[in-house]
C-alpha positions as CSV (number, residue, x, y, z in Angstrom):
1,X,-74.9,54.1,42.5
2,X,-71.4,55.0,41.2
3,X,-67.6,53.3,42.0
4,X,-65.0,54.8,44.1
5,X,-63.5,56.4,40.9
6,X,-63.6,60.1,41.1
7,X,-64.2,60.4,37.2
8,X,-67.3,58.0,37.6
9,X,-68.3,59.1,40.7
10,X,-68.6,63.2,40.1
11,X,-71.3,63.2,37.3
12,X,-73.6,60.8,39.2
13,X,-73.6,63.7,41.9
14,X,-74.0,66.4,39.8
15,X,-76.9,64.2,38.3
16,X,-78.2,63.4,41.5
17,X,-78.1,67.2,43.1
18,X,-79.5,68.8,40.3
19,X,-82.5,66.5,40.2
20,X,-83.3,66.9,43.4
21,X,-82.9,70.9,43.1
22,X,-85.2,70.1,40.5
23,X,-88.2,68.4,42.4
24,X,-87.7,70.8,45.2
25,X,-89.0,73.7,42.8
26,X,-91.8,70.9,41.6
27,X,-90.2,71.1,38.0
28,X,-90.7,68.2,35.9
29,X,-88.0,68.8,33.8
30,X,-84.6,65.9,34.7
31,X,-81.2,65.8,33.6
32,X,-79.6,62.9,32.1
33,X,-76.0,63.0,33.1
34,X,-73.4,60.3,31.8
35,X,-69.4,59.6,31.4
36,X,-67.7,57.9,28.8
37,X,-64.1,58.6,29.7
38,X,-62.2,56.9,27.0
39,X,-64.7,57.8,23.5
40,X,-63.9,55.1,21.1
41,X,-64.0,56.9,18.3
42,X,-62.0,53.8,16.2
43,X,-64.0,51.5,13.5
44,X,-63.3,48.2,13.7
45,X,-61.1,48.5,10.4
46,X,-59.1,50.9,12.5
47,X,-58.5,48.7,15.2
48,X,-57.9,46.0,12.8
49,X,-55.1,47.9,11.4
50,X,-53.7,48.7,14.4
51,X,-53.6,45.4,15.9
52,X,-51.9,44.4,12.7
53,X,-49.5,47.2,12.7
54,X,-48.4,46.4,16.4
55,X,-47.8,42.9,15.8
56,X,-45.8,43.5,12.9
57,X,-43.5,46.0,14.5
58,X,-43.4,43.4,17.9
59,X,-42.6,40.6,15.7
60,X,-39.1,42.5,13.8
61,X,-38.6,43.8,17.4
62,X,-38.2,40.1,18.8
63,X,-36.7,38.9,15.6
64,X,-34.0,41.8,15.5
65,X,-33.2,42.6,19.8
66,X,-31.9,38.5,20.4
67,X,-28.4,39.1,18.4
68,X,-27.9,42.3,19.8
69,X,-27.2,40.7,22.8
70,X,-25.9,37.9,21.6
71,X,-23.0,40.2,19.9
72,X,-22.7,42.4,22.8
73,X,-21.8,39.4,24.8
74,X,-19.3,38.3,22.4
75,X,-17.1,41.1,22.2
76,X,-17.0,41.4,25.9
77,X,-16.5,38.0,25.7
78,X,-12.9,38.8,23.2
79,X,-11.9,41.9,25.5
C-alpha cells in the first residue's frame, strides 16, 4: 500500500482512516489523499539551463583546480 518511508507512508493512513471513519457513518463522500514531496515546478527550458549552467561552471572548475596543485607542489618542491 505505501513504502517504509515516513513521508509516503503517513498520507496513505490518513487516507485510509478517514475513509473508513467515513463508511462507518454510511457517507458516501471519499477523500483523495496524495504526496508529491519534491514539486517540480521547473520547465524543461529551466532545466535545460541549468544543466547547461552546471556543466559550464564543472568544466572551468576542472580546467582551473589541476595547476593549483601542480604549483602547490612545486614550491614545496623549492623549499
Amino acid at each position: 500500500m505505501c513504502s517504509a518511508d515516513p513521508i509516503n507512508c503517513f498520507p496513505m493512513l490518513i487516507n485510509v482512516l478517514s475513509n473508513t471513519f467515513l463508511q462507518l457513518f454510511n457517507s458516501t463522500a471519499r477523500f483523495r489523499v496524495w504526496s508529491e514531496p519534491f514539486h517540480n515546478a521547473q520547465t524543461s527550458d529551466t532545466q535545460s539551463y541549468n544543466f547547461f549552467f552546471s556543466l559550464g561552471y564543472m568544466l572551468i572548475l576542472a580546467a582551473g583546480l589541476p595547476p593549483q596543485f601542480a604549483v602547490s607542489s612545486m614550491e614545496d618542491y623549492k623549499v
